[in-house]
ZAMARGU-4260 file (C-alpha; in steps of 0.2 Angstrom, whole numbers, plus 5000, padded with zeros to 4 digits):
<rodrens>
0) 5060/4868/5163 | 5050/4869/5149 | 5049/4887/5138 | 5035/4888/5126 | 5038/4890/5107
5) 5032/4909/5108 | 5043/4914/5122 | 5059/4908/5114 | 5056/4920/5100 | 5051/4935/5109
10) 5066/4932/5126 | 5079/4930/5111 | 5075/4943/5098 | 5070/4930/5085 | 5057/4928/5071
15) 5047/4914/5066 | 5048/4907/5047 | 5030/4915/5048 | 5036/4931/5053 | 5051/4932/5043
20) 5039/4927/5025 | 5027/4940/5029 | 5040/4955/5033 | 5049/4948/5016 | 5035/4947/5007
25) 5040/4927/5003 | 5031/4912/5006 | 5035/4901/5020 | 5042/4889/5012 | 5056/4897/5002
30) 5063/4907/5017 | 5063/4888/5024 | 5075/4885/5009 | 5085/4899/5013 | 5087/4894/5033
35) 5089/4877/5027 | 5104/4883/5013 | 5112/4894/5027 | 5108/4909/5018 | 5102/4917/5030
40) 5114/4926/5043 | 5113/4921/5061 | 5097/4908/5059 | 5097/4894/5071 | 5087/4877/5072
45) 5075/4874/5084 | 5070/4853/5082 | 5060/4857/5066 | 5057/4877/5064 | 5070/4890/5062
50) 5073/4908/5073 | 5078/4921/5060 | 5088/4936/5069 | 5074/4950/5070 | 5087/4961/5063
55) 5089/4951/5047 | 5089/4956/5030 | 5081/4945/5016 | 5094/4936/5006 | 5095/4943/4986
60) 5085/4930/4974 | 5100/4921/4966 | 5088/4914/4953 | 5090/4920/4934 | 5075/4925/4924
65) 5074/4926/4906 | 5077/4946/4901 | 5062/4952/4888 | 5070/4955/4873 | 5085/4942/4876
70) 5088/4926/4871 | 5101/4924/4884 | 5096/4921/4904 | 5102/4937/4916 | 5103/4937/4933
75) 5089/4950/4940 | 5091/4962/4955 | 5077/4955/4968
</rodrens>
């Protein structure tokens, strides 16, 4: 039986990368680095695209930024 793309999503209680970059405010393809890094809790593989839990939260930005002021690199709160 074939289930369409859409229907999987809404039966299952799952978000599309689409979804889940717009609710985050992140662009498509970095919330596909965080399904593909497993940094995301619950996220399953679907041939080529992702279903994000609806219930999930973004993962915090583990990237450093240079502080204003310091010489040294700090991790930011994101």
């Amino acid at each position: 039986m074939f289930i369409e793309y859409a229907e999987v999503f809404l039966i299952t209680g799952y978000m599309s990368v689409r979804e889940a970059s717009e609710k985050w405010g992140a662009s498509e393809r970095w919330v596909q680095i965080l399904c593909s890094e497993s940094r995301i809790e619950g996220v399953i593989r679907f041939g080529r695209s992702w279903a994000i839990p609806k219930d999930a939260e973004k993962p915090a930005d583990g990237r450093t930024k240079l502080v204003k002021g310091s010489k040294h690199k700090q991790k930011v709160d994101g």
